[in-house]
C-alpha positions as CSV (number, residue, x, y, z in Angstrom):
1,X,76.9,76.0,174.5
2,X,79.8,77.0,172.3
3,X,81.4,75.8,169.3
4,X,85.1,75.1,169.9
5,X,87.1,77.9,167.5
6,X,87.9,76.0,164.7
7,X,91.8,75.0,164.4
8,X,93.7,77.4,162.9
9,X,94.9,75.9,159.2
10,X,98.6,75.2,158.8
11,X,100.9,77.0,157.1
12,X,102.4,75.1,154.3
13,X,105.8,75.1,154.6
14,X,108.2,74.1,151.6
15,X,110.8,70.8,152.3
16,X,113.5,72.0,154.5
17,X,111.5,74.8,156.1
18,X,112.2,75.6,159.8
19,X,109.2,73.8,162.3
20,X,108.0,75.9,164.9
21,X,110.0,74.7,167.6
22,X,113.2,75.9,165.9
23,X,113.8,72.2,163.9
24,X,114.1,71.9,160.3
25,X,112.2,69.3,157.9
26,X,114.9,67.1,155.8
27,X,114.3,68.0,152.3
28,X,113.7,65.0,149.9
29,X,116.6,62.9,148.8
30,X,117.8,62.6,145.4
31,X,119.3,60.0,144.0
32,X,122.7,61.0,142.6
33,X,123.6,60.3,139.1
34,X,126.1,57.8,139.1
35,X,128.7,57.4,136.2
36,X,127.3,54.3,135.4
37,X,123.8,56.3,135.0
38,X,125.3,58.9,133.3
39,X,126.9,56.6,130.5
40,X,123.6,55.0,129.9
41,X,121.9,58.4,129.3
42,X,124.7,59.0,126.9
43,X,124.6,55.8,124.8
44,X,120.4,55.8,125.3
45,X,120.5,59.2,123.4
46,X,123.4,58.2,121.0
47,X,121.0,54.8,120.1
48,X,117.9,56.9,119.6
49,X,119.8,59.6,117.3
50,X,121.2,56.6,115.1
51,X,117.6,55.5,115.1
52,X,116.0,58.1,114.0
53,X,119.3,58.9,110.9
54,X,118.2,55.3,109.6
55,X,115.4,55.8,109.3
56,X,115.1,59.3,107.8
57,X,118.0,57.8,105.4
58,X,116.4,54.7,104.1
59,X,112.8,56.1,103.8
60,X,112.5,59.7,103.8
61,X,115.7,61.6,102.2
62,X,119.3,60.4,101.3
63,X,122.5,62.2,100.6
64,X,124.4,60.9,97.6
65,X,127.8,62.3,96.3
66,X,128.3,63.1,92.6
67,X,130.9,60.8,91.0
68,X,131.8,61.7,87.3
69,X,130.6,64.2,84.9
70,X,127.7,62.6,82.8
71,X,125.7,65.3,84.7
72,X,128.0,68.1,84.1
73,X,127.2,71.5,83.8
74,X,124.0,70.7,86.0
75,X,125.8,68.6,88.5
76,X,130.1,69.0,89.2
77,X,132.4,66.1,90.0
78,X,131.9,65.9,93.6
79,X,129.3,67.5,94.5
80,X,126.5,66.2,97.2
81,X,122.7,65.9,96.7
82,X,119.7,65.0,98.6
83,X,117.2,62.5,97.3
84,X,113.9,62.2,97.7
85,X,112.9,58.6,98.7
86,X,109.7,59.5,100.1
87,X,107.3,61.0,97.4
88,X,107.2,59.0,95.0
89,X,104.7,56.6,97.1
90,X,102.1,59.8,95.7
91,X,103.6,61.7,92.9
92,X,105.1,59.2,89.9
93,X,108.3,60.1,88.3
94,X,108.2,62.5,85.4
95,X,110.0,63.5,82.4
96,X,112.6,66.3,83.6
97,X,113.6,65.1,86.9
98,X,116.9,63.8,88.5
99,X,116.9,60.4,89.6
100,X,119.5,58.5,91.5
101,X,119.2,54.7,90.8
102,X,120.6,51.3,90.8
103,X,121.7,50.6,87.5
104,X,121.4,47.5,85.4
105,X,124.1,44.4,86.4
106,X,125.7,44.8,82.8
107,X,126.4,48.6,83.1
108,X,129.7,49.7,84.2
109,X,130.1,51.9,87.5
110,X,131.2,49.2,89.6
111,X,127.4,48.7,90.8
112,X,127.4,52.2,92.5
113,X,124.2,54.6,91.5
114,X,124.0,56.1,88.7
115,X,122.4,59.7,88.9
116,X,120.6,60.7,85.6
117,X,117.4,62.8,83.9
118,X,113.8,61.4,83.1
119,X,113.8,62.0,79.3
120,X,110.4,59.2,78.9
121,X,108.2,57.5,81.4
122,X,105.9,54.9,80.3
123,X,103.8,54.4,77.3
124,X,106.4,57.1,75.7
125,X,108.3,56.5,72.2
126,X,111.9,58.4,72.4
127,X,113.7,59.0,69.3
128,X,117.5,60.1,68.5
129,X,117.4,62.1,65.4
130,X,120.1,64.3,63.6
131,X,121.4,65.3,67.7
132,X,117.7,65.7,68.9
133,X,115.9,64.0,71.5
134,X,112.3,63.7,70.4
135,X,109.3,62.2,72.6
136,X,106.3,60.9,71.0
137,X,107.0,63.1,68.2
138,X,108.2,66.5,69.3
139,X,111.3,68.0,70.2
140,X,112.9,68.5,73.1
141,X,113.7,71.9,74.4
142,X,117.0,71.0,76.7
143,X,118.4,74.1,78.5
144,X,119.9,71.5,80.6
145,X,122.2,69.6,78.0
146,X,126.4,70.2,78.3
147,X,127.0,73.0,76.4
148,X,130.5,72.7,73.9
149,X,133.3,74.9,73.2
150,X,131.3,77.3,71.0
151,X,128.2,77.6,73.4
152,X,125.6,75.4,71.6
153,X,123.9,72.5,73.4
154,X,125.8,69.3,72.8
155,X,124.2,66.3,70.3
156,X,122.0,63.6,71.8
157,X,124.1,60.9,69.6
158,X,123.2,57.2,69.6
159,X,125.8,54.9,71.9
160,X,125.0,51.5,70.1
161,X,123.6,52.1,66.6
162,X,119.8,51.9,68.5
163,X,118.1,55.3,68.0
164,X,114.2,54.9,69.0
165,X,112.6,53.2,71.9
166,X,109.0,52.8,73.6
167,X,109.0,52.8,77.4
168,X,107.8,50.0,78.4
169,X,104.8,50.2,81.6
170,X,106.7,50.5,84.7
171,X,109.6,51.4,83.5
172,X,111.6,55.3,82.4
173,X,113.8,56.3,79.9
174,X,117.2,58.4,81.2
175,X,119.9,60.4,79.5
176,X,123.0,62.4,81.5
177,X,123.0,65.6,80.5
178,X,126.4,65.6,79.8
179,X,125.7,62.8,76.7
180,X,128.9,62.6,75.3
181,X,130.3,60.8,78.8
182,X,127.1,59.4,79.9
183,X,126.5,55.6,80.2
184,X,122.5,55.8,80.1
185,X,119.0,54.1,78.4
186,X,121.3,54.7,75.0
187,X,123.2,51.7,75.9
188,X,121.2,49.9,78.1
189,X,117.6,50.5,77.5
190,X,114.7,51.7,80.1
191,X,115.1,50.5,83.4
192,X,112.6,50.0,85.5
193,X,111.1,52.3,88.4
194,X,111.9,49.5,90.9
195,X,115.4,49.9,90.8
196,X,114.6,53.9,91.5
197,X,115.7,55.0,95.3
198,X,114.6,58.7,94.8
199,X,114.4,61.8,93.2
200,X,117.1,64.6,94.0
201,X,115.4,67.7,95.0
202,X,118.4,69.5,95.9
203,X,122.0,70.4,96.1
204,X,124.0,70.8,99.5
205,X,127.3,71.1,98.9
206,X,129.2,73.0,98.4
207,X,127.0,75.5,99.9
208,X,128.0,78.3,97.1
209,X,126.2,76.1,95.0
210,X,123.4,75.1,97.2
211,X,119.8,74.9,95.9
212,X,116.7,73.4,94.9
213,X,117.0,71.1,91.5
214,X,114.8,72.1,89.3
215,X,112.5,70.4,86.7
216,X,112.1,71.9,83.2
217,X,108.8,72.2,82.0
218,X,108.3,70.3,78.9
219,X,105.4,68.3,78.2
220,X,105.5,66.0,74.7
């Protein structure tokens, strides 16, 4: 006795194809995209992009616009920076950088940041002496400092007859580098890291000025 032949396997045939008797299989229906649907999709993608811009802004990196000259020539009237809000959670603040922070309630500025340079961190004794900034005894190299009319680095004067300081723990010491304008720890003492929101690490605009902001070097 013989095996039947085994059935011949069937072709697959993609949605739509034509049958064998000359029909055609209905392809798959998709659902149209209403305007209703289509609105959704837009404001779903809108909400997720504001989402993700909070919180990038309030934890990670924030844009701040330059508002005065206390930073001048490092940092023009005007001119937008991007902080650093992130790194600090690892790598403390140190003497040299640019800061953007909240300033005290007695200092002017309308209660808008201030944007200024880490001259001592804690545990550090900052003197004023004859235009000098000195830190725990020795002089501060300060390529940084607004130069005058003849080219020489401006005078570190004192702004309320007070000419040394310690930092207290927790706190940092800040001067503008423009210190002939500059409302800073001359009048108003250390202030403290908490009221810190970041570091700026660079400069965006204008874009002929764009770049990383540097740090000098200096270790009293």
């Amino acid at each position: 006795m013989t095996a039947p032949n085994p059935p011949e396997p069937a072709e697959p045939r993609a949605p739509g194809a034509a049958n064998a008797d000359g029909g055609a299989e209905p392809a798959p229906s998709r659902r149209p995209r209403t305007a209703a649907r289509v609105v959704a999709e837009i404001v779903e993608t809108l909400a997720l992009t504001l989402v993700i811009f909070l919180v990038v802004q309030n934890f990670v990196a924030q844009p701040f616009k330059v508002d005065g000259s206390s930073m001048e020539d490092t940092f023009l009237n005007g001119q937008y920076v991007l902080v650093d809000r992130l790194s600090h959670d690892w790598s403390p603040y140190e003497r040299g950088q640019v800061i953007v922070f909240q300033p005290p309630a007695d200092a002017g500025g309308g209660g808008y940041p201030f944007i200024k340079r880490v001259i001592g961190v804690a545990g550090d004794t900052v003197v004023l002496r004859a235009g000098t900034v000195y830190v725990n005894g020795t002089a501060l190299a300060e390529p940084y400092v607004f130069r005058d009319a003849s080219g020489g680095p401006q005078p570190t004067m004192p702004l309320n007859g007070q000419t040394s300081w310690t930092v207290p723990p927790g706190d940092l010491f800040v001067l503008g580098d423009h210190r002939e304008v500059s409302e800073d720890s001359r009048a108003f003492g250390p202030i403290p890291v908490s009221s810190v929101i970041g570091r700026a690490f660079v400069r965006y605009w204008p874009l002929a000025d764009a770049g990383l902001v540097q740090a000098p070097s200096y270790a009293p």
